[in-house]
Each structure stands twice: as structure tokens, then as C-alpha cells.
N, C-alpha and C positions, 0 to 999 in steps of 0.2 A: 504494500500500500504506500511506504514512505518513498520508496523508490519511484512510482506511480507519481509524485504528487508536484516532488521537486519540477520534471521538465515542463510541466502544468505552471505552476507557478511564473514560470523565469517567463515562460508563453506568455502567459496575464499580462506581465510587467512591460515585457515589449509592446504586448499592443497597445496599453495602455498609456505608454511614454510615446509610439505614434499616433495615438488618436490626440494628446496633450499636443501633442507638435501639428499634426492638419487644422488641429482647433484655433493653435496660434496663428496659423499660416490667411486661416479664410478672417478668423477677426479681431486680429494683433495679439502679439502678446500680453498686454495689461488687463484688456476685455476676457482673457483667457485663466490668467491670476486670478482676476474679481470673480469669477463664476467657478473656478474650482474651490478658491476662498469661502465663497457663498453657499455652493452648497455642502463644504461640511459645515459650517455653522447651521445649515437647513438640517443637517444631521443630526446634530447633538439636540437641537431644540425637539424633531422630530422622534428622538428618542426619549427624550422626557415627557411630552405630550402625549401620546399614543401608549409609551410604556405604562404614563400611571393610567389612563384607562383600560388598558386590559389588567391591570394589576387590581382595579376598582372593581374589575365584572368576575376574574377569579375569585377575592377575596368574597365576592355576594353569591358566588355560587358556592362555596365554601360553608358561609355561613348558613346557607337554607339546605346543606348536608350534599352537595353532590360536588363531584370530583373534578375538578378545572384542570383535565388532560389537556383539553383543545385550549382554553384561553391561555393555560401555560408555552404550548404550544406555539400560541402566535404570541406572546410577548418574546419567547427566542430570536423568530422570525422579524419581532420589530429591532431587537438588538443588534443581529445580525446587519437588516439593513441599514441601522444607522450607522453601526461602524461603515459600510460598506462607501455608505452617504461621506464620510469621512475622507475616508483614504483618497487620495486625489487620483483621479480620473473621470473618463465618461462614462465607462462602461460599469465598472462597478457604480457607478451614479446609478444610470440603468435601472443595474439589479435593485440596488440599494431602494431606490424610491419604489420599487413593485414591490417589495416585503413588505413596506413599511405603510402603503396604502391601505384604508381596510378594503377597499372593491376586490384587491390583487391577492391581497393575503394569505383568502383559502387557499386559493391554488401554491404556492410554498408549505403550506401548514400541511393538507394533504400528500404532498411529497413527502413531509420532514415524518408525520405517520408512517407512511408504507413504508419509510426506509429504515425508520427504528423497529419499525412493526417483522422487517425483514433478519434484520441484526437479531433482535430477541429468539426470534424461530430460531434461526441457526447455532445460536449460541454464542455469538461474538458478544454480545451484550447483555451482562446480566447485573442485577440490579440489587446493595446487600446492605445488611443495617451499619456495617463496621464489624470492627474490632468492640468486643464487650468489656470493657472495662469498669464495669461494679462487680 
């Protein structure tokens, strides 16, 4: 998997630093500063906002007894996209902003399901209280 992940990565970062450089090229470099500068700030705010209401609809599904898989679920999803929102580029912008929408979300959240839901079957992932320490 780790070997897998690296030539992926170094991949991202390329296109990433040319889609920063076409983005400079069609509407200069400072227009191109300001709006990767912008939207991680669109990030962070974005991850406070959204984070604490799904944090708000977990904790009421909680309290009237039922179990907030799914809203835990998409607050991941809103984390993710806000860092994503962060890191400069356009493409993870992209992503970033379709996580972090609610319209877009289920669709990541039901990914980020089948794929834990996959891990678990198999056994790559399993889930334990700790070390018992009393």
C-alpha cells in the first residue's frame, strides 16, 4: 500500500504545481496568490462552520439514543475537505469544496462507508477498546 501511495502523491504535487503555474499564466500571478490564499482561508472557516453542525446533529442524534455513524461520517468528510481546501492548489480545491458541500457530501460519505465497510469484512480493520489498564 505504502509503496502504492508514494508515486501517487509526487503525481498530485506535479499537477498540482502545473495547474498553480497555467492558473498564473491565464490571470497573473498575484490574482493567482489571492485565490489560492482565499480559499484556504475559505477552508478553515469552512471547516468550522459545517464541522460544528454536523457535530450539532450527531450530538442530537446521540442524545435521543441513536448512533451518528453517518453524521460522524460526514464530519470526517468535512475535515478532510477542509484541509484539502487548505493545501494550495486547484484540484484538491476541487475535491476539497465537494466534501465539504452538504449537496456533494453523501456521495464521499457513501464511499468513505463501502470502503471501511470493505476493510472491516476483510479484516484489515478492526476496531478494540485498548489496553485494560484497571
Amino acid at each position: 500500500m505504502q509503496k502504492k501511495l508514494l508515486p501517487v502523491l509526487v503525481i498530485a504535487m506535479l499537477i498540482e504545481i502545473w495547474g498553480i503555474y497555467m492558473m498564473g499564466r491565464w490571470i497573473g500571478g498575484f490574482a493567482t496568490f489571492l485565490l489560492v490564499i482565499g480559499t484556504a482561508i475559505l477552508g478553515a472557516w469552512l471547516i468550522k462552520t459545517e464541522g460544528r453542525k454536523v457535530w450539532q446533529q450527531a450530538q442530537m442524534q446521540m442524545q435521543s439514543g441513536q448512533a451518528p455513524g453517518h453524521k460522524l461520517l460526514e464530519g470526517l468528510c468535512v475535515l478532510v475537505g477542509g484541509i484539502l481546501l487548505i493545501v494550495p492548489g486547484f484540484i484538491t480545491d476541487i475535491i476539497g469544496i465537494t466534501m465539504v458541500i452538504p449537496l456533494t457530501r453523501p456521495i464521499y460519505r457513501l464511499f468513505l462507508y463501502r470502503w471501511l465497510e470493505r476493510l472491516i469484512r476483510s479484516g484489515k480493520f478492526t476496531i478494540s477498546r485498548g489496553p485494560n489498564r484497571w
